[in-house]
N, C-alpha and C positions, 0 to 999 in steps of 0.2 A: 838493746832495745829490740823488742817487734816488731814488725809491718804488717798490719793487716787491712784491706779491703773490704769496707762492711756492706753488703746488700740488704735492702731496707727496701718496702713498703710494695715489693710484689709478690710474686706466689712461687715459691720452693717445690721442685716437682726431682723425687727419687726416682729414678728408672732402673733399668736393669742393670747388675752388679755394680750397685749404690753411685753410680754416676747424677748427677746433680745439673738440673736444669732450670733455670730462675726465669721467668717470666715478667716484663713490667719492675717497677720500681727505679731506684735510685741507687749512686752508688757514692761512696766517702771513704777514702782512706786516714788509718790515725796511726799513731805509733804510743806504745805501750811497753811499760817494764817487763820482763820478760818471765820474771819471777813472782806476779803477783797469782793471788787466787781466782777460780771461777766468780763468786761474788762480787771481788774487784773488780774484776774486766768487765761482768755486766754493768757493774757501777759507772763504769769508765764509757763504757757504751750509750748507754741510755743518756748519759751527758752529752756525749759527743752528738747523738741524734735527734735532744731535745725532745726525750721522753719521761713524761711523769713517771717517777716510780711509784706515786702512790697512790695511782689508778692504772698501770700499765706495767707487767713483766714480759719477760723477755727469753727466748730459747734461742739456745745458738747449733748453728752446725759449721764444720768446717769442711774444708773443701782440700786433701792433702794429697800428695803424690805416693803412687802406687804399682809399683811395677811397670814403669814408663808409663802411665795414665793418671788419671785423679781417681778420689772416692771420699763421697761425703761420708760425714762423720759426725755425730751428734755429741757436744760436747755438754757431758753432763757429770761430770765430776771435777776437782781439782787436778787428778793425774790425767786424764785427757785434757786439759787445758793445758798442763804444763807441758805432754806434749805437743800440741798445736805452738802455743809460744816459741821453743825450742825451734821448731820449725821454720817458725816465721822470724827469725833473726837471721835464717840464712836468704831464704827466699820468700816472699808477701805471700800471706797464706789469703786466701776471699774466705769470708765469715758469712755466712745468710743468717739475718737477725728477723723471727720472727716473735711480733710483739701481739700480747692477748689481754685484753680488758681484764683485770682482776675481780669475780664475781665476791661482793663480800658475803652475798647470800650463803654460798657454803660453810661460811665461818660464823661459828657460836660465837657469839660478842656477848656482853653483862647483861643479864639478864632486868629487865624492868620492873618486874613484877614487884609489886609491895607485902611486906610478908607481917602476915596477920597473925 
């Protein structure tokens, strides 16, 4: 199993050599399989923080140790995840969950029009 610490609903600030500083919000710890995929774990997240997934996605960054310091870390693929998991089975990794209204405007949906 995982341990990770999720930051929710403040504001994620990168600084100099990707040090990570969260402002405001909340915080929730969950535990998670360790081998599941990025998809999953958002799945898994958005659950655990009681967010819609069908008006509301989700970016994640992690927060991993670094040559005796942290550095955030955006996790945007499956092999970054499974790093981050990995990790977090030895030691709680902090996750900053930042969540963005899904605009459906950019997405071509069926068209209405009647065809004459």
């Amino acid at each position: 199993m995982s341990r990770l610490l999720l930051f929710y609903g403040g504001e994620l600030r990168i600084g100099d050599e990707f040090t990570a500083t969260y402002i405001g919000g909340q915080n929730r710890p969950i535990i998670v399989d360790y081998d599941i995929s990025l998809t999953m774990l958002k799945e898994r997240i958005m659950r655990a923080l009681r967010i819609n997934p069908t008006t509301t996605t989700v970016s994640l960054t992690c927060r991993l140790r670094s040559n005796g310091g942290h550095c955030a870390t955006q996790v945007t693929d499956d092999e970054v995840c499974e790093f981050m998991l990995l990790e977090a089975r030895v030691d709680p990794v902090i996750v900053y969950v930042e969540a963005e209204q899904i605009n459906y405007g950019d997405v071509a949906g069926p068209s209405t029009e009647v065809q004459t």
